[in-house]
Each structure stands twice: as C-alpha cells, then as structure tokens.
Phi, psi and omega in degrees: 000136176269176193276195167254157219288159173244121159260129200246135198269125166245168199197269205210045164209058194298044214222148142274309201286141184074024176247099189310311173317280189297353147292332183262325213302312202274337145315343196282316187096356184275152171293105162334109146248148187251155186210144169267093202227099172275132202232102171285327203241000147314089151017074161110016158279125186251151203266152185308167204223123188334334163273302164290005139282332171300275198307333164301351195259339206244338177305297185288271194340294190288332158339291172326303158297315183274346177305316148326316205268353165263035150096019172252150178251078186311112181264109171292115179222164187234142188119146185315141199284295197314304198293322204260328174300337177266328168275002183270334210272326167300325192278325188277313155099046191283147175219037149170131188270132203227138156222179167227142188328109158248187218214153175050194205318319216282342188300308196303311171335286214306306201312321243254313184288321190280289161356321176291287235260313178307300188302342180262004181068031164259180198229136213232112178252126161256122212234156167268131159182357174248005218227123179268015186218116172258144200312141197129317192276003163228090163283173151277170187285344152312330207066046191251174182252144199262154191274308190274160205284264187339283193273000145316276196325312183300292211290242217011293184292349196266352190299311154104153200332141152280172199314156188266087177352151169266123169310142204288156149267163211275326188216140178237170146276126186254169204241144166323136167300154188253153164277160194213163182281124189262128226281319155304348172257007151269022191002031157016294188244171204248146208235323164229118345255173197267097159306332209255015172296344196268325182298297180296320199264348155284319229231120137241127198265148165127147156308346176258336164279347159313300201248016149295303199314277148358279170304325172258004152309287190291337168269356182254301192247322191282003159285126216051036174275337190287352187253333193238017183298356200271357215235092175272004155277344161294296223026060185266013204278160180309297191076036154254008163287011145262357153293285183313329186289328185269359188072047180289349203183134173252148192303341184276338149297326167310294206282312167257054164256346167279010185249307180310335186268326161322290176316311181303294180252046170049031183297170179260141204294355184270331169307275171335342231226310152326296189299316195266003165301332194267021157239338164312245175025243179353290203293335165280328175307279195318313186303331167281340179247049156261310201247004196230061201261019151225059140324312185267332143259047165236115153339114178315285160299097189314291206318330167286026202272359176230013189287137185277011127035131166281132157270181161170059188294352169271043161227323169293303206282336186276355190272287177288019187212018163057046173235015197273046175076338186222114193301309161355286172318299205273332191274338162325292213290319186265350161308311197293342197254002176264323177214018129087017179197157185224096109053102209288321185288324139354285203304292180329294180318327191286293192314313164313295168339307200284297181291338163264325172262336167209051172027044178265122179327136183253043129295328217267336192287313146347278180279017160251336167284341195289339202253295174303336202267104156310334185241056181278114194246108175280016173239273184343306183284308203278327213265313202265009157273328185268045179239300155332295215272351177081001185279329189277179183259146182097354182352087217314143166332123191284000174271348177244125182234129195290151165256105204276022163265317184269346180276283180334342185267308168313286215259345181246035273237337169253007184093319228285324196269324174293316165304342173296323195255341169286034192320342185276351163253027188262128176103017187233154206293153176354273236297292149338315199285318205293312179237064242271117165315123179342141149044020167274317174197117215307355207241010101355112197286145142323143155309124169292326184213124189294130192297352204242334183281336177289311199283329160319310182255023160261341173302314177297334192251010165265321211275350169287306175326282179324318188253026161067014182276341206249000000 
C-alpha cells in the first residue's frame, strides 16, 4: 500500500533544480504532488501586474514541462490559497505539505495556511531557498533590523559562503493525477489586443533559459562589469532579475557560478564583487519587507507622510509613454513598455524624474512599474523607489537629483542607446542626442518641465520635509 502524497506548494521558486521543498518531497519516497495556485484573494495579495503575469504564463508552462519528464503533474488550482490547499489535501487525502519560505504579506498567507493544516494533523515543512540568508540573522547592535545598505551587506558576507545549490532531482514518484486547472483559462497573456511582442522578441521564460542566461553571463560578460555596468548602451548586464523574481534560478546558483568563473577564468574579484552586490540589494529589499511589509505603500520615513507631492496627470502620462522631452528618460520609458525591463541606471534616472523634476508621488511611479516590469519585485521594486524619492531606508540624499542629460552624456557617450529607443533622434551627433536644442527638432516633444527650474523646487520642498516644515 502506498503512503500517503506529500505536497509540495510551488510559489515565486518556478525551478526544479536548488528546491530544497521539492527535494525532501522526493526523498520521503512518498508520492508527490506538485501544486500551483494563483491567488488573487488572499488578505494582502497584490495580483501581478500585466508583464508579469505574461511571463508567469511562460513560466508555469515550462515548469510543467520538466516536472513531467522526471514524473510529476503540475497541479493548477485558482483561489484564495488557504481554501484551495485544504480542498486539495482533502481531495488527496495528503497528510504533508512542503514549501519554501516567502517574505512581507505573503508570509501571513503562508502562517495562516500552515496554522490550518497543523491543527487537522497534517504536518507542514518550511525550507530557506529564495534568500541567501534568512532575515533575522543581521541586526544592528540594538537588535532592529539595519536601514543602511554598506554595512547590511559587510555582516551579511560575514555570515560565511552560502550553501553549495542542490541538484534537480532526477525521478520523483509522482501521485495519481489530481484535477488542474487549464494554464489558458487563466489568461495570463494578452490576446486583444496582444501587447506582448516586444516582450517575447526580448524574453526566454523557464529554468532552462534562467540558466543559459546565467551562463553566457559569467562567460561572456562579467568580466569588466564592474567599469561598464552602468552603460546601457553595451547592454552587458545579467538580465537575470526576472528569473530570480519567479524563481527560475536561485540566488545560491547565482552567487556560486560568479565565484566559479573567478576562479575558473581568472575575473578580477572587483567585477565578481559588483555583481553580487545587486543580490546583496535584493537580500536587503527582502530583509526589510520581512519587517516592513507595507513597504510599498508606506512611507519608509514618517516624516515624508506630509511631503507636498504634485497632482499632475498629464505629466504622469507623458512620463509613462517616454513623451517628457529628456531623452534619457523617454528612451527609459519606451524600452520598459516595449520590452517589459529598464536598464538599472536608466531606471534610477527615470524614478528621479518622476519624484523629483515633477514631484509625483513615487507610488504612482511604483505601480506603473508593478504593472510594466517584467522582474516587478516586491521587496526590490518598492525598496528601491523609496531609495530615489528618499522616503525609504539607506535613502539616496534628497539634494541629488540626477540631471538626465548630463546622466546621458556620461553613461550613453554616442547616444546609441537613445537612439534605438528615441528614433526620431538618431543620426544626430552625441551632444543633441543628450540635449536636443529648443526648437532644433521639430519632430521631438518639448521638455515637460525646465531641468534648473524643477531641481529649484524639489530642493525646496525636500529641505522643508527635512526640517519638518512642510
């Protein structure tokens, strides 16, 4: 007689291979299920935002697929998460659920679920696995959770290598099929009209394209990244933040195939040291919306909870559609809406614009990226608007406001990246390109708002914030 199925709940770790959960599952010797559940209606759920849900659609498919060929059925289910697990555990007759850990509202999900099924006698397991630390192990010397960045990062590392990735398994025993949900009746992707070419002619979604991508990095690219990572006209950057946001790939795969090719191939430990600072990042975003977990609509910082925030929807909309005038911005604006990612340095200058040259609240900006962004991250995304607009913690200086012409001059030095995305401004020498002279072309929008006059008043109306004036 066989035992009874172990269900392993997958969530934001769409991967076989490093999934500690799916790994005691198939050790137990017990039969598997594997289960999916988009949960819209959980208590403090925010449902994905239209590129991410595209790329979840392309995700779960391949999920799907390698879980067949070791001998599992990815079981679909829609609903509130607590409600759909108790009718799966019933229907199965499962008497244990394996997961791996999530962070800010969905941990109340998770507690909320496990809390159920432990009082019904099922027995309920929780694995580290998207995190290369889990939060709690770097206080301050008070025993707060620390605000700045640098020395987050130092304790972090102080921490000592994280764990050596876990192998895909090879064979699971998979459980009788269960009914599933069909991955087309949730309509994920947009069919009138179908938005999403640009996404598909940019994007391969799945663990095996997570860990090509991966692969032609550290062999490709990451050698001189630390001098040119900022140059989005090279486009040398990992372009793994929409693999780690569904969990295509884990950060502890990450962290050592960059040590290995140091080693391997002689990079200099300052590339390698960079790079794995933007997964520091990330591991400080989570750590704070462990304890801060309405980070994306709360001020970080009370005091900007009186900041005088502009209304100004034709300035929002000309902001989201790469029409303000300042190329930089606008070649920003129309990548993300074209191909669903922005560029890191990019991205900052854009967030700055918005909160800063026209003093838009930096939620509205927030939920246009939450909606646009393929990699819409909810510790990343939320930590690193409130980093911009200075309201968050480790916060950039509320006196620096990028000037995108002179960011464009720098990080863009021929133009090349503005012209791919600014065409009406290609083919005009660097210096135009950065800053298109008043009325030189004609077919190019005006600037929404003059650059000396705009930095005048976010000074004013931050340095009142700072003194509690405003």
């Amino acid at each position: 007689m066989n035992p009874p199925p172990v269900i392993v709940w997958f969530r934001d770790d769409l991967r076989i291979g490093d999934h500690p959960a799916l790994s005691a599952a198939a050790k137990s010797g017990a039969p598997v299920i594997a289960l999916f559940i988009l949960d819209d209606e959980s208590k403090g759920v925010r449902p994905l935002g239209g590129a991410s849900r595209w790329w979840l659609a392309g995700s779960l498919r391949s999920l799907g697929s390698t879980l067949e060929q070791i001998g599992v059925k990815l079981v679909l289910r829609r609903g509130a998460a607590k409600k759909v697990v108790e009718s799966l555990v019933k229907e199965s007759a499962a008497k244990s659920i394996f997961w791996n850990r999530r962070y800010g509202h969905a941990s109340e999900t998770d507690s909320a679920v496990e809390k159920s099924l432990t009082a019904s006698g099922v027995k309920v397991e929780q694995f580290h696995a998207s995190l290369l630390h889990v939060p709690g192990t770097v206080m301050n010397k008070t025993g707060q959770p620390m605000r700045v960045f640098t020395p987050f990062w130092r304790a972090l590392q102080e921490q000592g290598m994280p764990r050596v990735p876990l192998p895909a398994p090879k064979k699971i025993n998979g459980a009788k099929s269960n009914k599933s949900d069909r991955l087309e009746d949730w309509k994920l992707e947009p069919t009138k009209p179908d938005w999403a070419g640009g996404l598909r002619e940019a994007w391969r979604t799945g663990e095996t394209a997570a860990r090509k991508r991966l692969s032609d990095f550290v062999d490709d690219d990451l050698r001189g990244y630390a001098a040119t990572r900022d140059r989005p006209d090279l486009d040398i950057t990992s372009r793994l933040s929409p693999h780690l946001r569904f969990g295509e790939i884990s950060p502890f795969q990450v962290w050592h195939a960059a040590k290995a090719a140091q080693e391997s191939q002689n990079i200099y430990g300052r590339d390698v040291e960079k790079f794995l600072t933007e997964l520091g990042w990330r591991e400080f975003s989570y750590h704070l919306l462990n304890y801060y977990p309405d980070l994306g609509t709360k001020n970080f910082e009370p005091r900007f909870n009186k900041f005088p925030w502009r209304e100004d929807q034709k300035a929002l909309h000309l902001w989201q559609k790469g029409q303000t005038g300042y190329p930089f911005v606008d070649a920003g604006m129309r990548q993300l809406w074209h191909t669903g990612f922005i560029h890191n340095r990019v991205r900052m200058v854009c967030a700055s614009f918005l909160t800063k040259h026209l003093l838009l609240d930096w939620r509205l900006g927030e939920q246009w990226f939450w909606d646009t962004l393929v990699d819409a991250d909810p510790a990343s995304n939320t930590a690193s608007w409130q980093w911009v607009a200075g309201s968050g913690a480790d916060a950039a200086p509320y006196f620096r406001i990028f000037n995108p012409a002179l960011q464009a001059a720098k990080f863009d030095p021929k133009g090349e990246y503005i012209s791919r995305w600014v065409p009406e401004l290609a083919g005009r020498k660097p210096a135009d390109i950065h800053e298109p002279p008043s009325g030189l072309f004609s077919d190019y929008v005006k600037p929404v708002v003059d650059h000396a006059a705009a930095r005048e008043r976010a000074l004013k109306a931050f340095e009142k914030t700072k003194t509690g004036k405003a």
